[in-house]
C-alpha positions in Angstrom: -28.8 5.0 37.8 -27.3 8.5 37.8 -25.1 9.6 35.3 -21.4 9.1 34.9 -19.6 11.6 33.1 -16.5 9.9 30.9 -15.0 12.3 28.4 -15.0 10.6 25.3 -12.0 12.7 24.0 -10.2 12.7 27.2 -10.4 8.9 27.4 -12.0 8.7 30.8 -14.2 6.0 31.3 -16.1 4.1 34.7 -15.6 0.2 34.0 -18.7 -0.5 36.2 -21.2 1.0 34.1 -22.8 -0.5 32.2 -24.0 0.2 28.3 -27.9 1.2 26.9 -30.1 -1.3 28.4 -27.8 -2.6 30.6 -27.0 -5.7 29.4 -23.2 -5.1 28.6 -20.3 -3.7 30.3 -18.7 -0.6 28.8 -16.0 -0.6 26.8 -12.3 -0.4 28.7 -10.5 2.5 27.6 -8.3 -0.3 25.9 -10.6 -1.1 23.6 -12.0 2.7 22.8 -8.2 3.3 22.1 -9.0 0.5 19.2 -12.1 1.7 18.1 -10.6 5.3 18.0 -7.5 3.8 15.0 -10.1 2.3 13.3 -12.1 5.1 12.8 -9.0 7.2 12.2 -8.0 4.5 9.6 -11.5 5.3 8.0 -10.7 8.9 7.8 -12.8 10.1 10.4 -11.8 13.2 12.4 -10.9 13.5 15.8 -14.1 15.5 16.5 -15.9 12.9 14.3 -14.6 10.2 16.2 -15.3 11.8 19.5 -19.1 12.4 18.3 -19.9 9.0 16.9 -18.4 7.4 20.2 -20.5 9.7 22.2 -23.5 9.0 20.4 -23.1 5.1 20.4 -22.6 5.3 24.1 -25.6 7.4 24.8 -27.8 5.2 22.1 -29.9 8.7 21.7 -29.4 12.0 22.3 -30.2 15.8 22.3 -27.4 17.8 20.4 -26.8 19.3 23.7 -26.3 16.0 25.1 -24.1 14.6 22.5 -21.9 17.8 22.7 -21.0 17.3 26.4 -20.7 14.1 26.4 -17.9 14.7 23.4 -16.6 17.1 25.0 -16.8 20.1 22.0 -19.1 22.6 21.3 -22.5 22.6 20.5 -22.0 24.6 17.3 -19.2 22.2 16.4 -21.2 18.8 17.3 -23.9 20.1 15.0 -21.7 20.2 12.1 -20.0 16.9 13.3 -23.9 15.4 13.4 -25.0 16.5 10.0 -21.4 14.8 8.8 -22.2 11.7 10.5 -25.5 11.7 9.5 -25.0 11.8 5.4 -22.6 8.9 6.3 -25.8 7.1 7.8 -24.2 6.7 10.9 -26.8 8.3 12.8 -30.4 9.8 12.1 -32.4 12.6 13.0 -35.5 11.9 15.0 -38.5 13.8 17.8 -39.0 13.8 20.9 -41.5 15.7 22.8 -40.7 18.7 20.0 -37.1 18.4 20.6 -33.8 17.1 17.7 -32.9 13.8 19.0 -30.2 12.3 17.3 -30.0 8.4 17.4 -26.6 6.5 16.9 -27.4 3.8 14.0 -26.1 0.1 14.1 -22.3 0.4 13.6 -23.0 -2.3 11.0 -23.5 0.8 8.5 -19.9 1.2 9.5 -19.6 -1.1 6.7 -21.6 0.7 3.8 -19.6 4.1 5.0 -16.6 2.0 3.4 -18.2 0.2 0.2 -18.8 3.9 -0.3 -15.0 5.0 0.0 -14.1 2.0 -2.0 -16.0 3.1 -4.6 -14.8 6.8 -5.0 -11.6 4.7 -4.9 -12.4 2.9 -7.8 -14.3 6.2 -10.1 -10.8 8.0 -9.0 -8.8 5.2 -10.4 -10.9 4.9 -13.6 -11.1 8.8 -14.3 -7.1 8.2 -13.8 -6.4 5.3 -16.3 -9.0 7.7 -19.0 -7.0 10.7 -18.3 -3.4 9.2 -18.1 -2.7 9.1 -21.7 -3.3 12.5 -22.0 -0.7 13.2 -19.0 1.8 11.2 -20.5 1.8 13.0 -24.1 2.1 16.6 -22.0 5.3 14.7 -20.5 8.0 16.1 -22.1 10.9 13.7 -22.8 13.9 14.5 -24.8 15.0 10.8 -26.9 18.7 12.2 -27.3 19.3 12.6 -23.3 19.1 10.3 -21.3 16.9 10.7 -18.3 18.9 9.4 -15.0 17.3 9.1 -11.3 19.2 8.3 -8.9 18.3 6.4 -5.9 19.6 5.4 -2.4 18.8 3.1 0.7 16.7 0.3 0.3 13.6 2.5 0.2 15.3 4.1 -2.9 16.2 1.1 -4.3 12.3 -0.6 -4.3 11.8 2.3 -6.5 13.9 0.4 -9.2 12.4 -2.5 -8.3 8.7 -1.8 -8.5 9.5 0.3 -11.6 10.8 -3.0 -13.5 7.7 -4.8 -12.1 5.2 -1.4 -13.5 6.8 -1.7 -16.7 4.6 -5.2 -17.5 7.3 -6.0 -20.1 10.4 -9.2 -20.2 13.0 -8.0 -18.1 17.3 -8.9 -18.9 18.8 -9.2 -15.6 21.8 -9.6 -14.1 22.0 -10.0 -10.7 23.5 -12.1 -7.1 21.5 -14.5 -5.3 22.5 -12.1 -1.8 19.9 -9.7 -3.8 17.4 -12.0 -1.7 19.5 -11.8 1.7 19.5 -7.8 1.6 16.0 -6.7 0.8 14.2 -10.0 1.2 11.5 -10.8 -1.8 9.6 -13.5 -1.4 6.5 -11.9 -0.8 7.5 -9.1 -4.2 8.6 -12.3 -6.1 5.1 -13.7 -5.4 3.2 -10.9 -6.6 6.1 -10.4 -9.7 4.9 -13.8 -10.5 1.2 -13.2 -10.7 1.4 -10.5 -12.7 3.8 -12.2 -15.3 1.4 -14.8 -15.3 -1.6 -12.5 -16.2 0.6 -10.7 -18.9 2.4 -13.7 -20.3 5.9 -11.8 -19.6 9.4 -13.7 -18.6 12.6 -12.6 -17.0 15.7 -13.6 -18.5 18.3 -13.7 -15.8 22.2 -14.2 -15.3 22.8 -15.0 -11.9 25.7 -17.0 -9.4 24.8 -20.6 -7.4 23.0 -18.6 -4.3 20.7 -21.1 -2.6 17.7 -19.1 -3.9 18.7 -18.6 -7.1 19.0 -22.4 -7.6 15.5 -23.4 -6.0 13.9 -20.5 -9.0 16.1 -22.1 -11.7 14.3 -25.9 -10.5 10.9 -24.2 -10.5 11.7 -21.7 -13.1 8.6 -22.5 -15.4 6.6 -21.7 -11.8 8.4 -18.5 -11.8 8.2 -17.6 -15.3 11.8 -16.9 -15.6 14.9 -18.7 -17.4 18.3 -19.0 -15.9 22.2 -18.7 -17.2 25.0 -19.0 -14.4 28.1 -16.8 -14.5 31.5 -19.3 -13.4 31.9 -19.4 -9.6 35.0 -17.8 -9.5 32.9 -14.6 -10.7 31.7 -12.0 -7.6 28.7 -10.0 -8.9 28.4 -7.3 -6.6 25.8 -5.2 -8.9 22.4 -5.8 -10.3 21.8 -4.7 -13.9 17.8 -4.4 -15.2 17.8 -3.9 -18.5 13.9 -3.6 -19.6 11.2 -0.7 -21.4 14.1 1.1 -22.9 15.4 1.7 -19.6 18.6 0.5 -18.3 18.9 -0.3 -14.0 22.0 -0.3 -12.0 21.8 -1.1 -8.5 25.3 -0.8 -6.5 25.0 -3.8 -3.3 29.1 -2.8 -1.6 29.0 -0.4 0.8 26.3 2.2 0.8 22.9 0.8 -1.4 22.8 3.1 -4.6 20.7 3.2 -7.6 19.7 4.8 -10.6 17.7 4.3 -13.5 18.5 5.5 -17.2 15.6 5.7 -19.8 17.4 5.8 -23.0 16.6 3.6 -26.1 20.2 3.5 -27.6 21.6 3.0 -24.2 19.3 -0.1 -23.8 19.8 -1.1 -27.2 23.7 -1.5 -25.9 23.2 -3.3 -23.0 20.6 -5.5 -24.7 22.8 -6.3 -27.3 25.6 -7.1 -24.5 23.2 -9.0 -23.0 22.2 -11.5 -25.4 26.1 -11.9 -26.4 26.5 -12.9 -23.0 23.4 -15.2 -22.5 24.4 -17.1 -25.4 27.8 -17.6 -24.1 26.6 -19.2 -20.7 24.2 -21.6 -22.7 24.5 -24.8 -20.8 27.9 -23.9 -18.7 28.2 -23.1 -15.2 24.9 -25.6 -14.2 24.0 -26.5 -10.7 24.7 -30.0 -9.9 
């Protein structure tokens, strides 16, 4: 059969020929396209890619070989090569007195990403050893308050995933149309599981939204207990008040947030808070 020359980085490919030992049809350029994001997803290179593509197609290879059919240089497919092959990709062999690289079973694919996983995971350790010692160079000044504002609702899951980081009870205040505007269900579930692992609870103040009524039924599910303002009350605002931090998020018009760390400040709300919770005891319940 004589050779067909597809550019693996230009995306060129013949759909009649046919793959190392003939027994397969080539890929369409549909599925190389797919191949190419998952490869990108594991961080390989363009070059990279366009190397371990070339070398799967060909099965075997001189470095001569590969680097046409990639479509780089031979210097630069070398370097690709030696890359690919501490990943275990592919491996070095002889022929006739000449470097023949051979493309390994992209089942190794696999091990290349245990491998990254656990990098991951040494990062993350070193991380949690070294984080104290970050947080006592952190600066903080008790007497001011620290503010941050946010805005948008990318801003405002800031707020939200800072409550959930704290891994402390949270006092809330908040409208049921919380759950219409940034849709939780999927953060609630996860809010859940990690209350569940850390024994925390959210003690909330809410209206007679739909959703706020199916929590307050399942509420032990949910780790959470309820009190319900009148219904001639509008809450328009969300107050957190949780890690001596105190959360407002603003729902009219434009979404704004910010976030106080302060422990009188929180100390004040909490206070306000608990006046207010004991208030609502057994008023305002859905029918």
């Amino acid at each position: 059969m004589s050779e067909v020359v597809d550019k693996v980085g230009e995306g060129e490919y013949n759909e009649n020929r046919y793959c190392r030992g003939g027994s397969r049809p080539a890929p369409t350029t549909t599925v190389i396209k797919a191949m190419r994001q998952i490869l990108k997803q594991l961080n390989f290179s363009d070059k990279e890619t366009d190397v371990y593509l070339a070398a799967l197609k060909l099965g075997e290879g001189s470095i001569t070989e590969l680097a046409k059919k990639a479509n780089i240089k031979r210097p630069t497919a070398y370097v690709v090569l030696e890359r690919l092959k501490e990943m275990g990709l592919v491996s070095l062999s002889k022929k006739k007195g000449k470097q023949i690289f051979i493309a390994e079973n992209p089942e190794k694919l696999l091990k290349a990403v245990e491998e990254e996983k656990e990098k991951i995971r040494e990062k993350e350790e070193r991380i949690k050893e070294a984080l104290p010692k970050f947080q006592a160079l952190r600066k903080k000044d008790t007497t001011v308050p620290l503010v941050k504002y946010y805005e948008g609702k990318e801003g405002i899951w800031n707020i939200f995933n800072d409550l959930v980081e704290s891994e402390q009870d949270a006092w809330i205040i908040a409208p049921g149309k919380v759950h219409d505007i940034f849709g939780l269900k999927r953060f609630m579930k996860n809010v859940v599981q990690r209350r569940r692992q850390l024994g925390t609870k959210a003690y909330i103040i809410s209206d007679h939204h739909p959703e706020i009524i199916k929590a307050y039924r399942q509420k032990e599910i949910y780790f959470r207990e309820y009190r319900f303002m009148p219904k001639t009350i509008e809450l328009n605002t969300i107050v957190y008040i949780y890690a001596d931090k105190v959360a407002l998020i603003f729902l009219k018009e434009s979404l704004s947030g910010i976030i106080i760390e302060n422990k009188e400040l929180f100390l004040v709300f909490k206070f306000t808070f608990d006046s207010l919770w004991k208030e609502l005891e057994g008023k305002n319940l859905p029918e």
